[in-house]
Legacy VTK file of the C-alpha trace (Angstrom):
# vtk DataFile Version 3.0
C-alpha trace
ASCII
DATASET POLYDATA
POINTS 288 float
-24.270 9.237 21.711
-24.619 8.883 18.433
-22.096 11.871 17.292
-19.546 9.662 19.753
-20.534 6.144 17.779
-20.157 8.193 14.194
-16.672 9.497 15.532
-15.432 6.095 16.238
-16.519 4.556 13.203
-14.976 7.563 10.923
-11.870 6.410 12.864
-12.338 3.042 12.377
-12.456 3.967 8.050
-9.876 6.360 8.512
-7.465 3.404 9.783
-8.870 0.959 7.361
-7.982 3.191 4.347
-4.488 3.864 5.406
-4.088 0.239 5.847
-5.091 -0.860 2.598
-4.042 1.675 0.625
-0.218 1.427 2.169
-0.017 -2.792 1.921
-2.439 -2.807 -1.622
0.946 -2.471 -3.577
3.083 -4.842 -1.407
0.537 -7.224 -1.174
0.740 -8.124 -5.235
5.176 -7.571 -4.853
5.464 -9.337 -1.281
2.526 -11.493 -1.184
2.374 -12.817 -4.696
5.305 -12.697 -6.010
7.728 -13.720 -2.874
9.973 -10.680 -3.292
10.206 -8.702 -0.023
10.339 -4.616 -1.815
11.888 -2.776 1.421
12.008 -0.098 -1.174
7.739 0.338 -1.379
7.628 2.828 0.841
10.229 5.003 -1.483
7.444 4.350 -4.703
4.849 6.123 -2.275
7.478 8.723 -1.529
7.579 9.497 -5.513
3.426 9.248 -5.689
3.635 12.242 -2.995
6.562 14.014 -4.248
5.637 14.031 -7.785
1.862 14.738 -6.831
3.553 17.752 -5.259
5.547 19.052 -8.205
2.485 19.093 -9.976
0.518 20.919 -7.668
3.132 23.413 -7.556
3.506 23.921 -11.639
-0.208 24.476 -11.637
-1.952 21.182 -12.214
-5.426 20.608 -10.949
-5.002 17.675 -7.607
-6.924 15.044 -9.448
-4.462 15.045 -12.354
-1.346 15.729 -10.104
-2.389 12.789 -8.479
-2.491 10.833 -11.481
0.875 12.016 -12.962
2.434 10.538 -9.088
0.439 7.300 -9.613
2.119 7.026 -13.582
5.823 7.849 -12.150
5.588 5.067 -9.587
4.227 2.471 -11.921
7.363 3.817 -14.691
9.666 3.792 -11.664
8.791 0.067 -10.590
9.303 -1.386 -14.337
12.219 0.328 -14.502
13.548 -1.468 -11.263
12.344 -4.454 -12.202
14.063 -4.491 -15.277
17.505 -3.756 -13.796
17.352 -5.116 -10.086
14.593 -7.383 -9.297
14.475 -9.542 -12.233
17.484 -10.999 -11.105
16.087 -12.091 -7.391
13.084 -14.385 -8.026
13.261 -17.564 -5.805
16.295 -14.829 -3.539
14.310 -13.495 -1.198
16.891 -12.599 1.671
18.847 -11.434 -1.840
16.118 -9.315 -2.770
15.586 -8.005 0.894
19.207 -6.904 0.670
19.140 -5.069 -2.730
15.759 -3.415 -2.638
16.922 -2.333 0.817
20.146 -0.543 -0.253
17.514 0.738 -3.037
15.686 2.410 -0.393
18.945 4.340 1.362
20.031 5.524 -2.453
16.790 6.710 -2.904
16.499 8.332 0.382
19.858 9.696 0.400
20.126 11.265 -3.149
16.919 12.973 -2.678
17.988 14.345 0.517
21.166 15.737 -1.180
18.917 16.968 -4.506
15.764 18.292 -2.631
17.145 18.829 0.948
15.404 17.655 3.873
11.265 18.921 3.035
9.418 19.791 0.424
6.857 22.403 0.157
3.406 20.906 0.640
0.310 21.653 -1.058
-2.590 20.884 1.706
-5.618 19.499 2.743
-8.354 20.727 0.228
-11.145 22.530 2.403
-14.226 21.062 3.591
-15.281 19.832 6.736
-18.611 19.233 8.372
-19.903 18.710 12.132
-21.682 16.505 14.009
-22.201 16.873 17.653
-19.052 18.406 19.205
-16.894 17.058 16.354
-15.579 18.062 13.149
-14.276 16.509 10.059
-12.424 16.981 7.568
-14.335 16.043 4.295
-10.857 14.754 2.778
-10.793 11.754 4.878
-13.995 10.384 2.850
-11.838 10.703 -0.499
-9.212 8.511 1.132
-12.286 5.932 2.178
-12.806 6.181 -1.170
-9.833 5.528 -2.753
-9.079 2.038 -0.702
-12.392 0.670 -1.595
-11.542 1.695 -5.411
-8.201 0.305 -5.368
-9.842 -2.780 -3.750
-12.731 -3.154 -6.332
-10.088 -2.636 -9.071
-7.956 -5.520 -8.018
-10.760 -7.711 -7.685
-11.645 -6.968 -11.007
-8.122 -6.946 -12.595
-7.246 -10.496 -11.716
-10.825 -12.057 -11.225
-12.191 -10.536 -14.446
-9.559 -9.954 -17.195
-7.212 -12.030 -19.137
-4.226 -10.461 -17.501
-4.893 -11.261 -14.210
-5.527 -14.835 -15.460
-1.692 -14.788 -16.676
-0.604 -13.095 -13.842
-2.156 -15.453 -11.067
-0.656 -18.845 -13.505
2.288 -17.078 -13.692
2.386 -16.259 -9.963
1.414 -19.524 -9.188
3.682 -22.069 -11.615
5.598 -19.932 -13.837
7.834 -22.489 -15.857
4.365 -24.475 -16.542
2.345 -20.711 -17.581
5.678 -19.922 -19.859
5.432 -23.467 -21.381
1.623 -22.620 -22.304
2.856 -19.244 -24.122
2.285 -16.814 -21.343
5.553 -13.907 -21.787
6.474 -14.243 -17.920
8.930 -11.831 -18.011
6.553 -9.330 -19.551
3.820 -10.219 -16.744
6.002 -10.013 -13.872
7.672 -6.033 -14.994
3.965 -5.391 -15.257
2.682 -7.277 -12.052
5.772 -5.480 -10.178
5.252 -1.825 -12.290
1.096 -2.379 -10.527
2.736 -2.720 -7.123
4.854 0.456 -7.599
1.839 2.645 -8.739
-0.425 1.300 -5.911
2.112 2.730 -3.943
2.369 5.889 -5.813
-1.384 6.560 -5.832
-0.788 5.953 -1.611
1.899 8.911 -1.482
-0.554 11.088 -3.734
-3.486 10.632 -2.281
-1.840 11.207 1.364
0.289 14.208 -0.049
-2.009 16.807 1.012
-2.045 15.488 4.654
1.429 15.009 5.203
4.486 17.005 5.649
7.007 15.574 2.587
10.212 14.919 3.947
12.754 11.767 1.666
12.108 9.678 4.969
8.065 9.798 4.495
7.687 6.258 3.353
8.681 5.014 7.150
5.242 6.046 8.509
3.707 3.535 5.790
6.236 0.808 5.615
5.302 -0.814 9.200
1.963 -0.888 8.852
1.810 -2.111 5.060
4.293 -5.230 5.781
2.198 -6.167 9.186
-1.150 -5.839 6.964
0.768 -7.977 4.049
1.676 -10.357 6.352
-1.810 -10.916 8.930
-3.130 -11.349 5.092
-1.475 -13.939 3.589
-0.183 -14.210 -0.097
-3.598 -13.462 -1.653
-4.143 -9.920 -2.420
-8.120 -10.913 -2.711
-8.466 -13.062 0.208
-6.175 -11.188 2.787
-5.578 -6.955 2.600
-9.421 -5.845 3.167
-9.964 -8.520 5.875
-6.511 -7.932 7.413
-7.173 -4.273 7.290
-10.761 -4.810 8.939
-9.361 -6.953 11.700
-6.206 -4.628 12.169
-8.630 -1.228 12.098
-10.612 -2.510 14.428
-8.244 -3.322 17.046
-6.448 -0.451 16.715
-9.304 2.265 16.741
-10.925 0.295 20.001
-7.493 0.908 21.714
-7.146 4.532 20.354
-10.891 5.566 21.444
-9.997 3.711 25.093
-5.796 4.719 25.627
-4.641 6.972 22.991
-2.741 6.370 19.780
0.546 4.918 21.462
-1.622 2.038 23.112
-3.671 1.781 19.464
-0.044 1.246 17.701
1.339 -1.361 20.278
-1.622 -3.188 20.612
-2.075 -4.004 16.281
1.630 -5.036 16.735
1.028 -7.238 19.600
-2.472 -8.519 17.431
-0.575 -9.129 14.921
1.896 -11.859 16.518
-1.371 -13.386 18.032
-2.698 -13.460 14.520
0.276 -15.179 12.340
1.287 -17.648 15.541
-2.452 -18.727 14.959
-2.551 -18.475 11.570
1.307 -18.706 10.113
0.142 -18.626 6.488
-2.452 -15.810 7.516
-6.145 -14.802 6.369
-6.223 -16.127 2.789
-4.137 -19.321 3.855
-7.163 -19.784 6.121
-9.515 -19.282 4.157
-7.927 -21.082 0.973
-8.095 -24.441 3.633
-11.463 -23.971 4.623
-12.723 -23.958 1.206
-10.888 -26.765 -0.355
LINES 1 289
288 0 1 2 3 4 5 6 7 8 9 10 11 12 13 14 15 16 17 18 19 20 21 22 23 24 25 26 27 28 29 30 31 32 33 34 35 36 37 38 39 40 41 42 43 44 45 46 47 48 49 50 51 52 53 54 55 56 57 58 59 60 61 62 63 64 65 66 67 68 69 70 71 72 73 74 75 76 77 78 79 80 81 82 83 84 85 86 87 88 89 90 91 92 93 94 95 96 97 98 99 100 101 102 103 104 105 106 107 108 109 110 111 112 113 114 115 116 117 118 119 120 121 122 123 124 125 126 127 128 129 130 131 132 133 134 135 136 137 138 139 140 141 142 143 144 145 146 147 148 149 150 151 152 153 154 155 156 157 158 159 160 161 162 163 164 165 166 167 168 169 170 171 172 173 174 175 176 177 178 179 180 181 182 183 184 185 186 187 188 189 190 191 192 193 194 195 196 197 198 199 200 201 202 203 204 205 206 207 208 209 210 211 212 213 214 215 216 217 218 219 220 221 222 223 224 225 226 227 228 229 230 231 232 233 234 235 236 237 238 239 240 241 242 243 244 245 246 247 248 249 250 251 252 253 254 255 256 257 258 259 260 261 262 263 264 265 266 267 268 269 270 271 272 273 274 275 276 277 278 279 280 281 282 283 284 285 286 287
């Protein structure tokens, strides 16, 4: 009994981290500042791919990991700087450009690299209870969402850029009249987005088979966790990822992952017909 129970929870955290860690970097592009990035699941392409490369030159995981986190967050100034500063207040606009972003990307790296690229696999480790075993990796993942969710928290709650950011977020023309360098904030708020992503693709790296069209297995469920949140990164992406995990690892344990994947989706309508501007919305009205 209990080795069942501890399965289903270690499911139930296994789902919650990929949720969080796949929408943590939308949530701050999509959710607060109104551009939709179909191109996010390209930055954790890079985070895995570069992760990769360093693996394969000799790096130690941990700092291969890091070097795909840094690319990302370079990569998404960079496009900020030459596409996306041009489509605040365009959203179908930005939709349109990130989106053709996306098939470059794709494309040229399929041309470059070809069509895989050699992994570097799951570190060892693993440990039984009962009749099941897992693999200690999954617990670094766990990990790794709760970080990146204590580290927003503390980013925009605690420090004097995360002030600027949410008044810039928030009224921009009034936070630029006050002296805040908007432009500055946003390449920076957009270059965090990009390396949330990255650190996604290299912390998954060793788990996944890299291919240029990786970044589809994370794109669904990031935008549907994005959106079940609401625009606040605080409020919305570890509830939404709760409510979604939960739903989705009762329906695994009970009809397999197919049933698990249609019933989130069909959650997921219930949720935003309920609740059109989503978690934080919610919980923004309750406490005012």
């Amino acid at each position: 009994m209990f080795a069942e129970a501890f399965s289903i929870a270690w499911q139930f955290a296994d789902v919650f981290a990929f949720l969080v860690l796949s929408a943590a970097g939308l949530a701050i592009v999509f959710g607060m500042m109104g551009i939709i990035n179909m191109a996010h699941g390209e930055f954790i392409m890079c985070g895995a791919y570069v992760t990769a490369a360093g693996v394969q030159v000799g790096l130690p995981l941990p700092l291969a990991m890091l070097l795909g986190t840094v690319a990302a967050a370079i990569a998404g100034v960079v496009v900020e700087r030459l596409v996306v500063r041009h489509l605040y207040r365009r959203p179908l606009d930005s939709l349109l450009a990130t989106w053709g972003l996306s098939l470059i990307v794709t494309q040229g790296l399929l041309i470059l690299v070809g069509s895989s690229f050699p992994g570097i696999g799951t570190p060892p480790g693993s440990f039984t209870i009962g009749e099941y075993s897992f693999a200690a990796y999954r617990l670094v993942l766990f990990g790794g969402a709760v970080a990146v969710l204590a580290f927003l928290w503390w980013l925009f709650l605690r420090t004097r850029f995360g002030i600027l950011a949410r008044a810039t977020m928030q009224n921009a023309a009034m936070a630029r009249a006050l002296g805040a360098r908007t432009d500055r904030i946003y390449a920076l708020s957009f270059g965090l987005g990009a390396g949330l992503a990255g650190f996604c693709g290299a912390l998954y790296a060793p788990t996944m088979t890299l291919i240029p069209t990786m970044g589809v297995t994370f794109i669904v469920e990031s935008f549907v966790t994005v959106v079940v949140g609401g625009a606040n990164v605080l409020l919305g992406t570890a509830p939404a990822g709760l409510m979604l995990a939960a739903v989705r690892t009762t329906l695994n344990a009970g009809y397999g992952q197919i049933a698990g994947q249609i019933g989130m989706l069909l959650a997921v309508i219930l949720i935003i017909r309920v609740l059109p501007e989503g978690i934080s919305g919610w919980l923004a009205r309750r406490g005012a």
